[in-house]
N, C-alpha and C positions, 0 to 999 in steps of 0.2 A: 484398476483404475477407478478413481472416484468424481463423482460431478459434485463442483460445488458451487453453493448458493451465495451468492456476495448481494446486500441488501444495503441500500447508500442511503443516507439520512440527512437532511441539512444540519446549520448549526445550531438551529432550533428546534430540530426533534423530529420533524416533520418529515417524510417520508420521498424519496428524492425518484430514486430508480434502484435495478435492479438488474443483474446478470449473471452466468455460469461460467467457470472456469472447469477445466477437467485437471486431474494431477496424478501421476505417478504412486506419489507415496502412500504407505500405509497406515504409519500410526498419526492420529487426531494430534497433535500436539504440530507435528512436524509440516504435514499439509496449514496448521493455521499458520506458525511460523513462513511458509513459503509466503502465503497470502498475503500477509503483514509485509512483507519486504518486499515484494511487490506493486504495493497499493503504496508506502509511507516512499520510496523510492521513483514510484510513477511511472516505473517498466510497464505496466499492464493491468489497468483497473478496467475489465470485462464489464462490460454495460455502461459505463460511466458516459456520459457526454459533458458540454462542454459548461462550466459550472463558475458562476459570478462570485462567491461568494469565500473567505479566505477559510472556513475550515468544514471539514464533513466528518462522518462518522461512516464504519463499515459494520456489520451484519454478516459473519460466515457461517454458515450452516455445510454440515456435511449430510446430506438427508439418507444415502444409501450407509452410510458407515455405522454401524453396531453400536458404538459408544458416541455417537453422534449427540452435540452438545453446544448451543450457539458461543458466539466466540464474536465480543465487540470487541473494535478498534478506535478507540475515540480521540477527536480534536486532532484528524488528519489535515495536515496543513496543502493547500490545493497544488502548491508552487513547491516544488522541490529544490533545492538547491544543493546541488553536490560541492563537498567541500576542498574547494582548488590546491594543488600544492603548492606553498611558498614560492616565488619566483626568487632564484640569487641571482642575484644582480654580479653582474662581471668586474672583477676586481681593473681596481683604474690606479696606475701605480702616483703617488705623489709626484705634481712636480716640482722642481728643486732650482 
């Protein structure tokens, strides 16, 4: 298990906050991948609180992991919107 370091930025550089997630996985590619789709999705940004502003930036660091290598995610958008399926509309027969 690894603890990671997620490091939040505003949209202008500046240095926001900061929290730890723990994770299962082993290889560095795969824990940042989790992190990313987590964070750009909105399931679970670990330290985040509640932020005015329409984009931010993430910082992951894996500090115990061997091959440990910082890992930005940038021009996170704050508001997630998942994308709805088409509604079909119920067929209305002509009338005649």
């Amino acid at each position: 298990m690894y603890a990671v370091k997620i490091t939040y930025f505003l949209e202008n550089g500046r240095y926001f906050t900061e929290g730890t997630y723990a994770t299962e996985k082993h290889q560095l590619s795969l824990i940042w991948k989790e992190i990313e789709e987590k964070i750009i999705t909105n399931e679970n940004r670990p330290g985040f609180r509640l932020y005015k502003g329409k984009l931010f930036h993430a910082l992951v660091e894996v500090p115990n992991h061997e091959y440990n290598r910082p890992y930005l995610i940038a021009n996170v958008s704050r508001l997630y919107k998942r994308i709805q399926p088409e509604r079909i509309k119920p067929w209305i027969p002509p009338k005649i």
